[in-house]
C-alpha positions in Angstrom: -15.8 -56.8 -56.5 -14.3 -53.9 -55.0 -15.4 -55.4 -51.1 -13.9 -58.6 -51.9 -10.6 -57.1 -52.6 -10.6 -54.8 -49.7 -11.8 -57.5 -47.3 -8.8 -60.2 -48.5 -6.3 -57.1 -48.1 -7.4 -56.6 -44.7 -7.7 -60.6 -43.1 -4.2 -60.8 -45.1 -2.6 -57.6 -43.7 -4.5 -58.9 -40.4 -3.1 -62.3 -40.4 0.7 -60.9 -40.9 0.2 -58.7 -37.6 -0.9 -62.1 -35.5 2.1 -63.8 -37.0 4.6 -61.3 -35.8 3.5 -61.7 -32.6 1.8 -64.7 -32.3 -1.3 -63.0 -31.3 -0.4 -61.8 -27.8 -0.7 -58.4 -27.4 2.4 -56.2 -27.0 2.2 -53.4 -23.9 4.1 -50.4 -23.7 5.8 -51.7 -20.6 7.3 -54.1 -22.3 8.5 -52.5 -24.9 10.4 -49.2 -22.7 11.2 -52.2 -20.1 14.0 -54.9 -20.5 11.7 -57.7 -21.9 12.4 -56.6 -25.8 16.2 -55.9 -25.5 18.9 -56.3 -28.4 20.4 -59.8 -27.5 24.5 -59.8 -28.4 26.1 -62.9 -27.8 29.6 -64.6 -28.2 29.3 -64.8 -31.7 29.0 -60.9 -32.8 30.6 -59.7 -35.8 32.8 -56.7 -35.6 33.4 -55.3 -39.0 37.2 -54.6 -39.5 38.0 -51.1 -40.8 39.3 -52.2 -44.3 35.5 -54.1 -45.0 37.3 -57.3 -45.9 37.2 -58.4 -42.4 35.6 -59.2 -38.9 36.1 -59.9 -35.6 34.7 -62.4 -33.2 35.1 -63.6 -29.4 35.6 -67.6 -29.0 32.7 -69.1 -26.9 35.2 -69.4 -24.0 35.8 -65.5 -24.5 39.7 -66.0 -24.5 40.2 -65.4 -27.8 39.1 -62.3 -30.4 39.6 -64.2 -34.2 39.8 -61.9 -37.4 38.1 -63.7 -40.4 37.3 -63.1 -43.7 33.9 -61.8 -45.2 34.5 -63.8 -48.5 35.4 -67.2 -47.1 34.4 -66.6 -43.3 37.4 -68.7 -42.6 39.6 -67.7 -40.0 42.3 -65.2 -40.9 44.3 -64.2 -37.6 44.2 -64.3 -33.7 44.3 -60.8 -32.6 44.0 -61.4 -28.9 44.5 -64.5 -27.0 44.7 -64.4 -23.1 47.0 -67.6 -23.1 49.8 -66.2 -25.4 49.2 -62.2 -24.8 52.3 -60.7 -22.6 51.5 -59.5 -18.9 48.0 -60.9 -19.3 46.8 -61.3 -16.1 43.6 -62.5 -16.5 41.8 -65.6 -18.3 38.7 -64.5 -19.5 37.1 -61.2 -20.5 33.0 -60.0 -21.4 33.5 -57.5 -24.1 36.2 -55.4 -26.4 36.4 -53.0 -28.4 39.0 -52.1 -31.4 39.9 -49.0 -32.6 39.7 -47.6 -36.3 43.6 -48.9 -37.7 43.5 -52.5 -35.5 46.1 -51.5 -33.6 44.9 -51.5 -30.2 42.2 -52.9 -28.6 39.9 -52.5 -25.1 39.3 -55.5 -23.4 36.3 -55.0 -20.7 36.1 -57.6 -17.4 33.7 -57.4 -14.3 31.0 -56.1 -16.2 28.7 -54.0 -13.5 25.4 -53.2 -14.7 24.1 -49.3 -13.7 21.1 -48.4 -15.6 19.7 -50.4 -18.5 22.4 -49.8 -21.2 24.9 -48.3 -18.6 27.7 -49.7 -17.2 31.1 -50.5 -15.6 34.0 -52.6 -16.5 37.3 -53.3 -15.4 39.4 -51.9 -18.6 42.2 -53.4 -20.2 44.7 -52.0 -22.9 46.1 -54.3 -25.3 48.8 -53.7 -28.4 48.0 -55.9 -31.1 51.5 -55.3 -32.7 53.1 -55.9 -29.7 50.8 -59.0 -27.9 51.2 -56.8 -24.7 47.7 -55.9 -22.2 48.0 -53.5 -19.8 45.3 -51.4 -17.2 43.7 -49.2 -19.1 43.9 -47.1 -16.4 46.3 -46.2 -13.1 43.8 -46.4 -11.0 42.1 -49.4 -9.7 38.7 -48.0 -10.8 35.9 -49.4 -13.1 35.6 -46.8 -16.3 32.5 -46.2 -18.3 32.2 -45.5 -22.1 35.6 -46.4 -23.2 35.6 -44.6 -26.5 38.6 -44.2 -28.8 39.8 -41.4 -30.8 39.0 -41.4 -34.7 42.7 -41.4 -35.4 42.7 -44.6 -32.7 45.8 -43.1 -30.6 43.7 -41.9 -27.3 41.1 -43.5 -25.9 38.6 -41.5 -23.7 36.3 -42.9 -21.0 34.8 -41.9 -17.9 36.1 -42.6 -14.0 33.4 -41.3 -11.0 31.5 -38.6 -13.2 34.8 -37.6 -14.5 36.3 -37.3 -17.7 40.1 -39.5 -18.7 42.4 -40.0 -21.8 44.9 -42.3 -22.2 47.2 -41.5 -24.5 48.7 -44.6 -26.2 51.8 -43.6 -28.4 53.4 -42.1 -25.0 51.7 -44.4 -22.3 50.3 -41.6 -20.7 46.8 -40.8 -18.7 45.2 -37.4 -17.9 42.3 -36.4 -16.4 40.4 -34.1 -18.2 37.8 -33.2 -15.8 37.8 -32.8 -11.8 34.1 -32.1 -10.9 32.1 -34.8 -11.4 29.2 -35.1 -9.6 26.9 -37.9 -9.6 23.5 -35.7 -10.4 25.4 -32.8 -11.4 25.2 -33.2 -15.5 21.7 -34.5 -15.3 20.7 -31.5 -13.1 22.0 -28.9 -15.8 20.4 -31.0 -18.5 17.2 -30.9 -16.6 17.5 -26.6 -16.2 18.5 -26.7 -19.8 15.6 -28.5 -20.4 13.1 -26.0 -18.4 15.0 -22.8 -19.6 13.9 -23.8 -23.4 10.6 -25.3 -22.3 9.7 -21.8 -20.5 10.6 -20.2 -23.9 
């Protein structure tokens, strides 16, 4: 009795693996490589700081619509590149909105680095006052355009170096002045060999 159990356990567990997978075997490469990557298209959900809501792009990406968990109906435009004030661009690939709603990131000419790294061309815009402007003075693509946790300043990166935009005065500062391409990764690595050696 006891064999028959254990051997309709195993062809069931068996069976379960096969249809995850459809019987071809997954390789190692494939898995560190690009083939299984997290696919995010135009219809991600962006959960809204109060839970009651969340954000999507329009399929033509011109638009970012707020909508409502409980009906999924839409609730409000928060960014559309038709109506925004000194928009000066149609479309855009990705944004990001900081914790109150107030102010948004929108990202353009997406420039891929390294698997998950990349570069945009960054825009600011005040939801309260339907105005975009460059996130930055300079005419460089940022990286990691991350915002404060109060959502006033939002910090990213420009050539290895470190910026922060400051929104309630409109003003930018660079934080750092020494960034080296392989620099950071060359004190990780000796940080890395010191402990190692330990």
């Amino acid at each position: 009795m006891k064999k028959a159990v254990i051997l309709i356990v195993s062809v069931l567990f068996s069976c379960g693996i096969f249809a995850q997978n459809g019987g071809k075997r997954v390789e190692l490469m494939e898995v560190v490589g690009t083939t299984f990557r997290q696919e995010t298209g135009d219809n991600e959900m962006r959960s809204m700081p109060d839970g009651e809501h969340y954000t999507q792009m329009n399929h033509e990406r011109t638009m970012v619509i707020k909508y409502a968990y409980r009906t999924g109906n839409p609730v409000d435009t928060l960014f559309d590149s038709r109506k925004a004030r000194e928009c000066t661009f149609e479309t855009f690939d990705d944004y990001i909105i900081n914790s109150t709603g107030f102010y948004m990131i929108l990202l353009r000419e997406r420039e891929s680095i390294y698997r998950r790294s990349f570069k945009s061309v960054a825009f600011s815009y005040d939801v309260r006052r339907n105005r975009v402007q460059p996130l930055t003075e300079t005419s460089e693509k940022v990286m990691i355009p991350t915002f404060s946790p109060d959502g006033r300043m939002c910090a990213y990166v420009i050539n290895n170096n470190i910026w922060i935009r400051k929104f309630d005065f409109e003003t930018e500062i660079q934080v750092t002045k020494d960034g080296a391409p392989t620099k950071l990764s060359t004190e990780r690595r000796i940080g890395y060999m010191r402990k190692s050696f330990r």
